[in-house]
N, C-alpha and C positions, 0 to 999 in steps of 0.2 A: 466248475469247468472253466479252464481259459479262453477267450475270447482267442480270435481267428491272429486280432493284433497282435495279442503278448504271446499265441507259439510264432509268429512268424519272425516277433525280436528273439527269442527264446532259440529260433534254426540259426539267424541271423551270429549271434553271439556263441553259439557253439561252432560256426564256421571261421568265423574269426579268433577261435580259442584255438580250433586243430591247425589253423593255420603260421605255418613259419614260414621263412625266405628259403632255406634250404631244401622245399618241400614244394618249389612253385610249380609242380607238376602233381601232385597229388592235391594242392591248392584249384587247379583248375577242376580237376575230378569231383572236389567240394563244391565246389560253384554248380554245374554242371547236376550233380549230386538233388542239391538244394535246392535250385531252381527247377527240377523234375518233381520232388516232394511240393513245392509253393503252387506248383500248378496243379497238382491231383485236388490239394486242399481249398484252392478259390476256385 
């Protein structure tokens, strides 16, 4: 099982993967997104 660290680089770098420039608003949705999931999980 992975540690708490490596899903949080693991969300971390899939948000950074979906993310493009042309996208800065479904970018914030990611953010937003991800930062809802990081807090259930800590």
């Amino acid at each position: 099982m992975a540690s708490l660290v490596d899903q949080h680089e693991q969300v971390e770098k899939g948000l950074l993967e979906l993310r493009t420039p042309r996208e800065g608003q479904s970018a914030i949705l990611e953010d937003a997104l991800g930062r809802a999931v990081l807090d259930t999980v800590y």
